[in-house]
C-alpha positions as CSV (number, residue, x, y, z in Angstrom):
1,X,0.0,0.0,0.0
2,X,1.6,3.3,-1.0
3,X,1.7,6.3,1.7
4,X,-1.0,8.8,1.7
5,X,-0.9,11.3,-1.3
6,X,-3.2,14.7,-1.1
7,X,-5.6,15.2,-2.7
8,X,-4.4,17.9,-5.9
9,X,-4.9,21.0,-5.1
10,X,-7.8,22.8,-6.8
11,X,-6.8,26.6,-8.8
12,X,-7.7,29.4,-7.0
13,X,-10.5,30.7,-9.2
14,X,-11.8,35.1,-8.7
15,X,-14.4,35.7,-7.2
16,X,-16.8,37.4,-9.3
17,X,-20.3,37.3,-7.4
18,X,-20.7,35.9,-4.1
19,X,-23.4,36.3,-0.9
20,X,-24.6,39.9,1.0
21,X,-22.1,38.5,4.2
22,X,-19.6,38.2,1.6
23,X,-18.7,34.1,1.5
24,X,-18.5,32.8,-2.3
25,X,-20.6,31.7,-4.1
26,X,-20.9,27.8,-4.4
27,X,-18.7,25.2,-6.4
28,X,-19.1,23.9,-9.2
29,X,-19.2,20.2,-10.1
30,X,-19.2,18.1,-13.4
31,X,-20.7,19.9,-15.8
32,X,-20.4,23.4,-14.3
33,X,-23.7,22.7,-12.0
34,X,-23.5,24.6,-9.0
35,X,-23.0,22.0,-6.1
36,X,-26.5,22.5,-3.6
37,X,-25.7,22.7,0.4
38,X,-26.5,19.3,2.1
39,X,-28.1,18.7,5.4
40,X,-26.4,16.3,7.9
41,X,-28.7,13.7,6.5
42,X,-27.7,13.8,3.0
43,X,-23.9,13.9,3.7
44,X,-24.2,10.9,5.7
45,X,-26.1,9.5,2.9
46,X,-23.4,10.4,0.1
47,X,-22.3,7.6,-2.3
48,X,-18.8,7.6,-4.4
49,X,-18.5,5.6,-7.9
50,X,-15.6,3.1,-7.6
51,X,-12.7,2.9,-9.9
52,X,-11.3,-0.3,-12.1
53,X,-7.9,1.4,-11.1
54,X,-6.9,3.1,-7.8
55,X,-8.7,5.6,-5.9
56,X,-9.3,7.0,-2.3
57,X,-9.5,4.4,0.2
58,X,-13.2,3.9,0.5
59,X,-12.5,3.3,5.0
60,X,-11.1,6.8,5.1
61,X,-13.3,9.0,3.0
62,X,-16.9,7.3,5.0
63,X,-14.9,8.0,8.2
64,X,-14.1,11.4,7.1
65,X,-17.7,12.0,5.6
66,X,-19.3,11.2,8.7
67,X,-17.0,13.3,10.3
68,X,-18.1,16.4,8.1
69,X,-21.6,15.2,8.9
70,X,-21.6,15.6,12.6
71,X,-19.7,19.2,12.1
72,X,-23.0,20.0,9.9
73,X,-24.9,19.0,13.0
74,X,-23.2,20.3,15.3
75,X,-22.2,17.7,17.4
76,X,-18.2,18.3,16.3
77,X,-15.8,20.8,15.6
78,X,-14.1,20.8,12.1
79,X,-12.2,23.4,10.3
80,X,-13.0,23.9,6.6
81,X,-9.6,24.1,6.2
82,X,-8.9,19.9,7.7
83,X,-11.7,19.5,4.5
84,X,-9.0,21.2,2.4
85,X,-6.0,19.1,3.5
86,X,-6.9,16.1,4.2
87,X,-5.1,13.1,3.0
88,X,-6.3,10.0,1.7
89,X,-4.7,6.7,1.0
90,X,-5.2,5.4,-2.6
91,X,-5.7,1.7,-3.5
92,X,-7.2,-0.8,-6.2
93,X,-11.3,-0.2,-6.6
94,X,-11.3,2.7,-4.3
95,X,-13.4,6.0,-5.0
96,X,-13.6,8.2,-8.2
97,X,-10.9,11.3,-6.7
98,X,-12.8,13.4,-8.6
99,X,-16.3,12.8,-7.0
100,X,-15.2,12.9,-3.8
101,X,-12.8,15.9,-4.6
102,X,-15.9,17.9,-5.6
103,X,-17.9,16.9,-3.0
104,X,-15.1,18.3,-0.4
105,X,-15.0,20.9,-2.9
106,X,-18.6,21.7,-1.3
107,X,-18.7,20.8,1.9
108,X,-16.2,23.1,2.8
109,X,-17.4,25.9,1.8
110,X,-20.7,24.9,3.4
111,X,-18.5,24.9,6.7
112,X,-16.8,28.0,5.6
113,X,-20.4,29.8,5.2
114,X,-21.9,28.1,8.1
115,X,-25.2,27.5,6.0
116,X,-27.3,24.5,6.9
117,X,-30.7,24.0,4.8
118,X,-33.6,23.8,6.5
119,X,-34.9,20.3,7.4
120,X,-38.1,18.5,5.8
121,X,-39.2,17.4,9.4
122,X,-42.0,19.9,10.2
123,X,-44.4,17.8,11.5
124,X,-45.2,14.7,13.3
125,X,-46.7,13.3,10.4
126,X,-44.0,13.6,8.5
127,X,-40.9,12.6,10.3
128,X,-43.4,9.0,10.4
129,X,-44.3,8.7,6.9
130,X,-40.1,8.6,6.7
131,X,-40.1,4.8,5.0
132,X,-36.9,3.2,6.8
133,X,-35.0,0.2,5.0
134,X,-34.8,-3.3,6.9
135,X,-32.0,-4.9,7.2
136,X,-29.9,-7.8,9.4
137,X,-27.8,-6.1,12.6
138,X,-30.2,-3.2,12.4
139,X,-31.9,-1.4,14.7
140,X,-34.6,-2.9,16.6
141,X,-37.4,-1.8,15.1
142,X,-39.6,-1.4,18.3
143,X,-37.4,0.8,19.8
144,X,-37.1,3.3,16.4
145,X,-40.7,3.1,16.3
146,X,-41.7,4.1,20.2
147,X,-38.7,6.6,19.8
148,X,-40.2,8.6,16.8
149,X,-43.4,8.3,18.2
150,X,-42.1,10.2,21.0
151,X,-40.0,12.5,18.4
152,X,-43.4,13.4,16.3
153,X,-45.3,14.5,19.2
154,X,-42.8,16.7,20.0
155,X,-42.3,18.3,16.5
156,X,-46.4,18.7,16.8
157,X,-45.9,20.7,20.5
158,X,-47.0,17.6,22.3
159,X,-44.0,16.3,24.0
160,X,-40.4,17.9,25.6
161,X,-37.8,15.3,23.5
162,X,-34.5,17.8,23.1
163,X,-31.7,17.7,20.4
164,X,-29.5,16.8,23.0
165,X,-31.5,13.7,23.5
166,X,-31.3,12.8,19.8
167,X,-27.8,13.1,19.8
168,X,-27.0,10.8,22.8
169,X,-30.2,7.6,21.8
170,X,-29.2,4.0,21.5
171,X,-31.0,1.5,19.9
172,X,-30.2,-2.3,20.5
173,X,-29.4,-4.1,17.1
174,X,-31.2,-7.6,16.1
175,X,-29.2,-10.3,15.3
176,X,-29.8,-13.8,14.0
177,X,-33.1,-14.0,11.7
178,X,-34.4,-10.8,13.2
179,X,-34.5,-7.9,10.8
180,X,-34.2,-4.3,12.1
181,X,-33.9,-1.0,10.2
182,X,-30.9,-0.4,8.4
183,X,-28.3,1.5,10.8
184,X,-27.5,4.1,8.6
185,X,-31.1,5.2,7.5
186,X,-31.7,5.8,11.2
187,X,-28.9,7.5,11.9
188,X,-29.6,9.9,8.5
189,X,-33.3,10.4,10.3
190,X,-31.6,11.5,13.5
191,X,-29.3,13.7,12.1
192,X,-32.4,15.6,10.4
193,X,-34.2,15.1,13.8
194,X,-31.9,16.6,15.9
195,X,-31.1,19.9,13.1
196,X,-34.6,20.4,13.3
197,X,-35.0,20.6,16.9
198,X,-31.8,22.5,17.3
199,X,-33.6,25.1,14.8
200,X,-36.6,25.5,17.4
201,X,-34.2,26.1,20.5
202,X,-34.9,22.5,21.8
């Protein structure tokens, strides 16, 4: 395994229009289409194309993605400028560089502007209609249910559930022929939770 290379650096481009606080305006991916700010949830959720040949050591960039997604949540600290140099090992059938060179492209000016969307979790009603994928080793599915149950009532004024309480749930995981949800669909739906309850001072 060769030792970690950065990632090339990226041309510093003028600045020709940009926000009223005075951040620039977004990247650009593929194509020239302006890369969209993500919520918690949909960096957690990001998928990379692999490569026949080598590319970033698939490990590292989740570990570092989920990293970035917690920052967006605000349960971490990171500086956009760690998204700038950080390293990653390259090795057969890892990630497309470019993809995921775009997508730190974005996130850290995200982090840089401090802008997190808005979530889609403004109700009770729909933080349940949220369909969540079953899989082995997932959570147990009774305890996601009774704990969202308790999470819409609060999103509809009914209950006192707290971001902080998001942030520090357990579920146990099934095992054996059991079926829970899928891990990571939950966690996504937490992330969103707890954003939207941090928005209401909760």
């Amino acid at each position: 395994m060769r030792p970690p290379s950065p990632r090339p650096p990226k041309k510093a481009e003028p600045i020709t229009s940009g926000n009223s606080n005075g951040t620039p305006p977004p990247p650009h991916g593929w194509g020239g289409v302006p890369l969209p700010f993500l919520s918690p949830a949909q960096v957690r959720a990001t998928r990379f194309p692999r490569k026949r040949g080598k590319g970033y050591d698939p490990a590292q960039v989740d570990a570092f993605v989920l990293r970035i997604a917690d920052a967006l949540a605000g349960r971490a600290k990171l500086h956009p400028d760690q998204v700038r140099t950080i390293v990653f090992t390259e090795i057969a059938g890892g990630y497309d560089q470019r993809a995921v060179d775009d997508f730190l492209t974005a996130c850290e000016h995200q982090l840089r502007s401090g802008h997190v969307p808005p979530t889609t979790l403004q109700t009770g009603e729909a933080l349940l209609a949220v369909k969540l994928p079953r899989s082995p080793n997932g959570y147990d599915r009774g305890e996601v249910d009774a704990f969202l149950g308790r999470a819409a009532a609060t999103l509809d004024g009914r209950g006192r559930m707290t971001s902080g309480e998001v942030r520090h749930t357990r579920f146990t995981t099934t095992s054996g022929l059991r079926r829970g949800y899928q891990v990571r669909a939950v966690d996504a739906l937490l992330d969103e939770l707890e954003q939207e309850l941090r928005f209401r001072g909760r």
